[in-house]
Each structure stands twice: as structure tokens, then as C-alpha cells.
C-alpha positions in Angstrom: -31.0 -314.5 30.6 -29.7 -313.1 27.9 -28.2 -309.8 26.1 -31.2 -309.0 24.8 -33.3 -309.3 27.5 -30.6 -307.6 30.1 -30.5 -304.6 27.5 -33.7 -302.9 28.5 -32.7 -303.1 31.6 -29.3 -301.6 31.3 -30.8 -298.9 29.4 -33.1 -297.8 31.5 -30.8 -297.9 34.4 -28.6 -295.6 32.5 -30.9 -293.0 31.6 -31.9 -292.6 35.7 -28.0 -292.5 36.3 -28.1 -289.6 33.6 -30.9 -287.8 35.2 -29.4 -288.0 38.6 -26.1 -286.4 37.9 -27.8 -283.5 35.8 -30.2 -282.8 38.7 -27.2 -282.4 40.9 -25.3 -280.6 38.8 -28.6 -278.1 38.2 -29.1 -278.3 42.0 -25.2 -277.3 42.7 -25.1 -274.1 39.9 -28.2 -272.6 41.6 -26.7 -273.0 45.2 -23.8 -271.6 44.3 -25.7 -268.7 42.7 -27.1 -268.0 45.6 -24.2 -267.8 47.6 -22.5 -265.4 45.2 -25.2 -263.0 45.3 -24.1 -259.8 47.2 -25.5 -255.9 47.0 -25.9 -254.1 43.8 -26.2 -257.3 41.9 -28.6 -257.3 39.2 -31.1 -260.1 39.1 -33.6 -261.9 37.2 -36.2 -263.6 38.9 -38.3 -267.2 37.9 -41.0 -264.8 36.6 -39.3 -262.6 34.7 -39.3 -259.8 37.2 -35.9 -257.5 37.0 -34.1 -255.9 39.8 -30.9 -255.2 41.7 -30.5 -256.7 45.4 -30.8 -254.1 47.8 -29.9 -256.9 51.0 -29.4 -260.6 51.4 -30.4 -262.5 54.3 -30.1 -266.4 55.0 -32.8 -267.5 52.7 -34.4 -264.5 51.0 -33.0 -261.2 49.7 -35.1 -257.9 49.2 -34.6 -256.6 46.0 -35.2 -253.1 44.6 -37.4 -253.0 41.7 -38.0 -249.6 41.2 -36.6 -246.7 43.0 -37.7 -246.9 46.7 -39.3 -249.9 46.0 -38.3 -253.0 47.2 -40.0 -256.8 47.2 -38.6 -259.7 49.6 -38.3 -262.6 47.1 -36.8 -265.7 48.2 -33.2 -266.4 46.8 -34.5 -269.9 45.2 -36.5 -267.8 42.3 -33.5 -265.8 41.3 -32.6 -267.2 37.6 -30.4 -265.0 36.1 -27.6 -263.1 37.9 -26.9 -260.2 34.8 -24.6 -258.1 36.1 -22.2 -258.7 39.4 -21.2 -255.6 42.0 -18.1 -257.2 43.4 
């Protein structure tokens, strides 16, 4: 075999290595967003939807959208955190 033929190869193997470690690096930032999230915070959700967090539970967090009104939206959708209470 030679270089040429190897390349490809090494290439390719590279690029997976790449999109590995950026996956985990995404996957780390967002768990560590969630665990930072606390009352008062104010969120952006996945779909655009704006709010502040009103509790936060294992998993989910209920989040006030409009006065009196509050959603249960699991932590996972949060995008954004804009502005932290703590």
C-alpha cells in the first residue's frame, strides 16, 4: 500500500475524530447549562419561546411565560440562558 492509497483513509478517519470531540464538547456546554439553571433565570427555549424559570426539577423546569402562566418544558430545549439570577 501506499501513501496515496492510505490518504483517503487517514482522512476520513480524521474527519470522524473531529466530529466526535465537537459532539462532546456540544453535549458537555448543554449539560452544564442545565445544571446552572436556577430561579429567576431568563430562558430561551429550542422554539423560540421566552421565559424566566419559575422551578427546576431533575429533568424538566416549569417556566413562566406570562404572568401566572407557567409551561413545564423539559430542561434539554432550553438554548439560550439570557440573563442569570444568582
Amino acid at each position: 500500500m501506499t501513501l496515496s492509497e492510505i490518504f483517503p483513509f487517514l482522512l476520513m478517519m480524521a474527519a470522524l475524530l473531529a466530529i466526535l470531540i465537537m459532539n462532546q464538547r456540544r453535549t458537555k456546554q448543554q449539560q452544564d447549562l442545565e445544571d446552572s439553571l436556577v430561579e429567576g433565570d431568563e430562558v430561551v427555549l429550542h422554539s423560540g419561546i421566552h421565559g424566566f424559570v419559575a422551578s427546576v426539577d431533575t429533568n424538566v423546569i416549569w417556566l413562566e411565560v406570562a404572568e401566572g402562566t407557567e409551561m413545564k418544558v423539559s430542561k434539554a430545549a432550553i438554548q439560550t440562558v439570557m440573563s442569570q439570577n444568582g
